[in-house]
C-alpha positions as CSV (number, residue, x, y, z in Angstrom):
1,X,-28.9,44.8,-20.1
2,X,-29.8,48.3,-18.4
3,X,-28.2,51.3,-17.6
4,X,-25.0,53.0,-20.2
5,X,-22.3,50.5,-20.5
6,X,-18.8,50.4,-20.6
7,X,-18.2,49.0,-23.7
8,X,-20.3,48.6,-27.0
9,X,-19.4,47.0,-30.6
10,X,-21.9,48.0,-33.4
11,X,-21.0,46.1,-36.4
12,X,-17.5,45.5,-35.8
13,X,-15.8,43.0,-38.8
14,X,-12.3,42.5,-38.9
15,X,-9.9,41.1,-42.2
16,X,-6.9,40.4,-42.5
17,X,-6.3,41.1,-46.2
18,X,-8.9,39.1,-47.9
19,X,-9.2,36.7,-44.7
20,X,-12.1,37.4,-42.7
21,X,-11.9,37.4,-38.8
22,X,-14.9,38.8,-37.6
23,X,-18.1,39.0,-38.9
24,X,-20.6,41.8,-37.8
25,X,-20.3,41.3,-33.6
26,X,-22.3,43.2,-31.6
27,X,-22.7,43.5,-27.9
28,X,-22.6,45.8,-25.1
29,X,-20.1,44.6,-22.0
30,X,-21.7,46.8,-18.3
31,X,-19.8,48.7,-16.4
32,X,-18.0,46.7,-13.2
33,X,-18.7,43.4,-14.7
34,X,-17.0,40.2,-16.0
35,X,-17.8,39.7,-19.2
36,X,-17.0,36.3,-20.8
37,X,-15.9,35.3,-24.6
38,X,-15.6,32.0,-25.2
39,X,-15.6,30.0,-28.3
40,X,-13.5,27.1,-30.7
41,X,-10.0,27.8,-31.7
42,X,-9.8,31.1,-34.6
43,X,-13.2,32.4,-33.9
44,X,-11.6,35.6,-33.9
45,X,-11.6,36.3,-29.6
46,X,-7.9,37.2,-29.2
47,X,-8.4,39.4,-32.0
48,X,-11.8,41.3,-30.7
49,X,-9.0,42.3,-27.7
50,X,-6.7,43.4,-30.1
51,X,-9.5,45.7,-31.5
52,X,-10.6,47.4,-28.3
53,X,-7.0,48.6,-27.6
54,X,-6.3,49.5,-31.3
55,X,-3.4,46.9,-31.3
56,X,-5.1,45.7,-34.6
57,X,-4.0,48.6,-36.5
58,X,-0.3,47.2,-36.2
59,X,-0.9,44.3,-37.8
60,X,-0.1,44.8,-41.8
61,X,-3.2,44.3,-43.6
62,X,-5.6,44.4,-40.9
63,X,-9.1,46.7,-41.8
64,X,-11.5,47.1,-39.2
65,X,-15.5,48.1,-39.7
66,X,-18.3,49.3,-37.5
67,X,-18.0,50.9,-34.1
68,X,-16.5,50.0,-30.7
69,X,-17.4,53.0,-27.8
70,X,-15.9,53.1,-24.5
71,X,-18.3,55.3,-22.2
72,X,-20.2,55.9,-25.3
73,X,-17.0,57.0,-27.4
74,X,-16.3,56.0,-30.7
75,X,-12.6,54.9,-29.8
76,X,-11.6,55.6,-33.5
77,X,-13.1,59.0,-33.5
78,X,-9.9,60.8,-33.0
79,X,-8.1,61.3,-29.0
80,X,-4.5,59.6,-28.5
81,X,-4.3,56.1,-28.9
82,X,-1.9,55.9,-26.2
83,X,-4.0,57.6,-23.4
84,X,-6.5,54.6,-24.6
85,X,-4.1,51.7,-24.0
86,X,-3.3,53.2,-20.7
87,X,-7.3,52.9,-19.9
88,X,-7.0,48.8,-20.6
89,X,-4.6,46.4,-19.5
90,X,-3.8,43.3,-21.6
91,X,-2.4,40.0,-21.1
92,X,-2.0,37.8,-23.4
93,X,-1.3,34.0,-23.1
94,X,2.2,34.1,-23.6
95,X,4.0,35.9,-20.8
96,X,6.4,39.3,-21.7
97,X,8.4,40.5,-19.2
98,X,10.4,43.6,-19.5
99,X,14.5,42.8,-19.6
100,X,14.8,44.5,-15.9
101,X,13.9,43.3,-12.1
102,X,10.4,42.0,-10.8
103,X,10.7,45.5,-9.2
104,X,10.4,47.4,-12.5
105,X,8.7,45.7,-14.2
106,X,5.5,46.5,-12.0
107,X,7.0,50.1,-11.5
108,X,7.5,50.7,-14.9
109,X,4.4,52.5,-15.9
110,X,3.7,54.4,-12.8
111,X,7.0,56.0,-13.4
112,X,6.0,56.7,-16.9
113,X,3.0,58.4,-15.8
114,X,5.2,60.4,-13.1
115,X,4.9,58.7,-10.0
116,X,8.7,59.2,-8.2
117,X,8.3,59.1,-4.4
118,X,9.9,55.1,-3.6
119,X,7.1,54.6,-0.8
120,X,4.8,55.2,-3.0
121,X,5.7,52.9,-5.4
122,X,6.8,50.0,-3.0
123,X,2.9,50.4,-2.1
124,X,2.0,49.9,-5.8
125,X,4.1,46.8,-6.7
126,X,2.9,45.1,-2.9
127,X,-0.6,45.9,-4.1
128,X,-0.2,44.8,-7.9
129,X,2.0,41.9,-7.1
130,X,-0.4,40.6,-3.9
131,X,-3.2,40.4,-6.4
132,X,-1.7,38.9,-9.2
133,X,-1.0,36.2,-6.3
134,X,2.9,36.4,-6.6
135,X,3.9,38.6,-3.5
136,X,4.6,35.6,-0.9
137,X,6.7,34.2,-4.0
138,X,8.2,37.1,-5.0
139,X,8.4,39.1,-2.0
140,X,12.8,38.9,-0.9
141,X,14.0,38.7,-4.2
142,X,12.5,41.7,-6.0
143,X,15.8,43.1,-7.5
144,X,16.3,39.6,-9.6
145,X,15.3,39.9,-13.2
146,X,11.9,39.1,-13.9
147,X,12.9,36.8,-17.0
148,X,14.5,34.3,-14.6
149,X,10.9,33.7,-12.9
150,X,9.3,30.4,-13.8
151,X,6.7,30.5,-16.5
152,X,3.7,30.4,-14.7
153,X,5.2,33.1,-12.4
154,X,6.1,35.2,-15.4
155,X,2.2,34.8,-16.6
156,X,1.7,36.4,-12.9
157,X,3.9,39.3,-13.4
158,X,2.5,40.1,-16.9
159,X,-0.8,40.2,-14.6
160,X,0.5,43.0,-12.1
161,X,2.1,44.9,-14.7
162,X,-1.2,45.1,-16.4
163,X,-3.0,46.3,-12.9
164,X,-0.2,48.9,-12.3
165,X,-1.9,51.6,-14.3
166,X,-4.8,51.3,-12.5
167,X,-6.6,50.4,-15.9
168,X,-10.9,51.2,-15.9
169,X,-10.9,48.3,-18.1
170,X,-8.5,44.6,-17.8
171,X,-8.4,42.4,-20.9
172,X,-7.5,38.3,-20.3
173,X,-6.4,36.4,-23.0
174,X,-6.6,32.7,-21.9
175,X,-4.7,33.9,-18.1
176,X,-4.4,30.8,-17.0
177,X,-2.6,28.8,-19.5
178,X,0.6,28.3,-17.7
179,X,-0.5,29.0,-13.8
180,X,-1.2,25.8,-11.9
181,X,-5.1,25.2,-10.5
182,X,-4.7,26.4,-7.2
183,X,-2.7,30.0,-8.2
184,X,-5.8,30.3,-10.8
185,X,-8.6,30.2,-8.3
186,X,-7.1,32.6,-6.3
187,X,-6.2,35.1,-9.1
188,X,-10.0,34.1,-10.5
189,X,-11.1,35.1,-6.7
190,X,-8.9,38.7,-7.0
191,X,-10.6,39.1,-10.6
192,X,-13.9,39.4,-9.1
193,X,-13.2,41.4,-6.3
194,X,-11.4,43.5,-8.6
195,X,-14.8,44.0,-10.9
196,X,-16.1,46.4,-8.4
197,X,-13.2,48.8,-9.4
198,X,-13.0,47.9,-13.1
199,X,-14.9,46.3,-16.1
200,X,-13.3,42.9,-16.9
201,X,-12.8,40.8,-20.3
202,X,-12.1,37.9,-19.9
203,X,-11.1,34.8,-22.9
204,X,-11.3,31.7,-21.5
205,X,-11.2,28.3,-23.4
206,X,-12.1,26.6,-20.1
207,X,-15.5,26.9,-20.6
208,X,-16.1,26.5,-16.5
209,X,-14.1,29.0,-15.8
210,X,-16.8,31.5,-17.4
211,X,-19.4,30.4,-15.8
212,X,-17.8,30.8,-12.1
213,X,-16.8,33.7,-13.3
214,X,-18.6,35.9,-15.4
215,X,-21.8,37.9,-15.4
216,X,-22.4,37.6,-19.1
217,X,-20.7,35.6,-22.0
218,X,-20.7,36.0,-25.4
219,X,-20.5,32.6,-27.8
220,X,-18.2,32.9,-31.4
221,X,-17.7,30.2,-33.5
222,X,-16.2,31.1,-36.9
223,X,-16.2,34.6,-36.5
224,X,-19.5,34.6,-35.9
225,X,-21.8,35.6,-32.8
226,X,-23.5,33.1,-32.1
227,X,-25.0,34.0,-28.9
228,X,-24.8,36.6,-25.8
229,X,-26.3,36.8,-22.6
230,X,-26.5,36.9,-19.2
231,X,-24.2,33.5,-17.8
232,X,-26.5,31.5,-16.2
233,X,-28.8,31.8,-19.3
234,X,-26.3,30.8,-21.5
235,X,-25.2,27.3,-19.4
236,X,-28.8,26.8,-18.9
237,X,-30.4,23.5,-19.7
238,X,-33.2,25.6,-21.3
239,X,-31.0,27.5,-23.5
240,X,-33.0,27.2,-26.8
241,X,-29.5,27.7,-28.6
242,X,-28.4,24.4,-29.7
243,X,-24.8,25.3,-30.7
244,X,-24.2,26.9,-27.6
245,X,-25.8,24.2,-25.5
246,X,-23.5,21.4,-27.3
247,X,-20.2,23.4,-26.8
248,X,-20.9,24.4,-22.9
249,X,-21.2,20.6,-22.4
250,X,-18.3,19.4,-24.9
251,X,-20.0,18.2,-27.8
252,X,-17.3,19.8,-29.9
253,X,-14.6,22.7,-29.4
């Protein structure tokens, strides 16, 4: 990889009490890319996520080694925790909608950071909910609650919410779980477009889905990394790495 990029773990290893998660990862994720972790059931991806927001340090017993930088910033070198989370949207697999309309809940944070002119913020929730592929559905029944949505257009909502704030850097835990095939290829179309405003992370179990996708992928099995590189290396029927090659193809997962 060339030039500074947006994200970099040095040695990151993650326990929870005497269970270990993660195991030494490192990697660096460019700037305006998708960037790909895929791996088994509890290789520790969901809770790499966790660590570049600092969620982590809610969880009791968590302890978390080595480095993560954003821009070449040691994220735990002091600076408010919150102004970070407001730099990366998350969603996780499991939609959470705010207890208020479709409305606010995409509103929410750009009120929080001060944004009060109502034309302004009909602009943002259009935008947000267009990309997050909900806006057609959506669209004459903003001021219902957003809890009485269906799930897979709750999973959509937690998507706009997440792009509301304008984040530098959008975290996907497994996005498509509940969204039928069609909605997903045309979020997974808005995700790359989206790259050339934003650095994307995106954890996928569908192992296909990475490699439309991303521009590089990263490999854990066991809280291990087992491998990292640029996509079309890593699905390549040359790749030299014979775990990776036998779980791209289905040999075990």
């Amino acid at each position: 990889m060339t030039g500074n990029p947006k994200i970099s773990l040095q040695s990151l290893s993650v326990r929870y009490g005497r269970k270990s998660v993660l195991r030494n990862i490192s990697f660096a994720v460019p700037a305006n890319s998708i960037f790909a972790i895929i791996g088994p059931a509890n290789s520790g991806k969901t809770t790499l996520l966790k660590c570049l927001n600092r969620t982590i340090e809610i969880i009791a017993g968590s302890h978390v080694d080595g480095q993560i930088c954003i821009d070449g910033l040691n994220i735990h070198a002091g600076g408010d925790v919150y102004s970070l989370r407001r730099r990366i949207g998350m969603v996780f697999p499991l939609p959470v909608g705010l207890p208020m309309s479709v409305f606010d809940n995409v509103a929410y944070a750009p009120r929080m950071a001060g944004v009060r002119d109502k034309e302004l913020l009909g602009h943002i929730v259009e935008d947000c909910l267009t990309k997050a592929a909900l806006w057609d559905e959506v669209k004459d029944r903003l001021d219902s609650l957003g809890s009485m949505l269906s799930g897979g257009q709750q999973q959509r909502l937690t998507i706009a919410r997440a792009l509301s704030h304008d984040p530098e850097i959008l975290c996907l835990d497994e996005f498509s779980i509940a969204i039928d095939p069609v909605t997903t290829m045309r979020i997974e179309d808005m995700l790359v477009e989206l790259k050339e405003r934003m650095t994307i992370i995106l954890v996928t179990n569908l192992v296909q889905q990475a490699r439309r996708l991303s521009d590089r992928t990263c490999f854990l099995n066991k809280g291990e990394l087992v491998q990292e590189g640029p996509t079309e290396e890593m699905f390549g029927d040359s790749n030299a790495n014979r775990l990776t090659y036998d779980y791209v193809r289905g040999v075990f997962g």
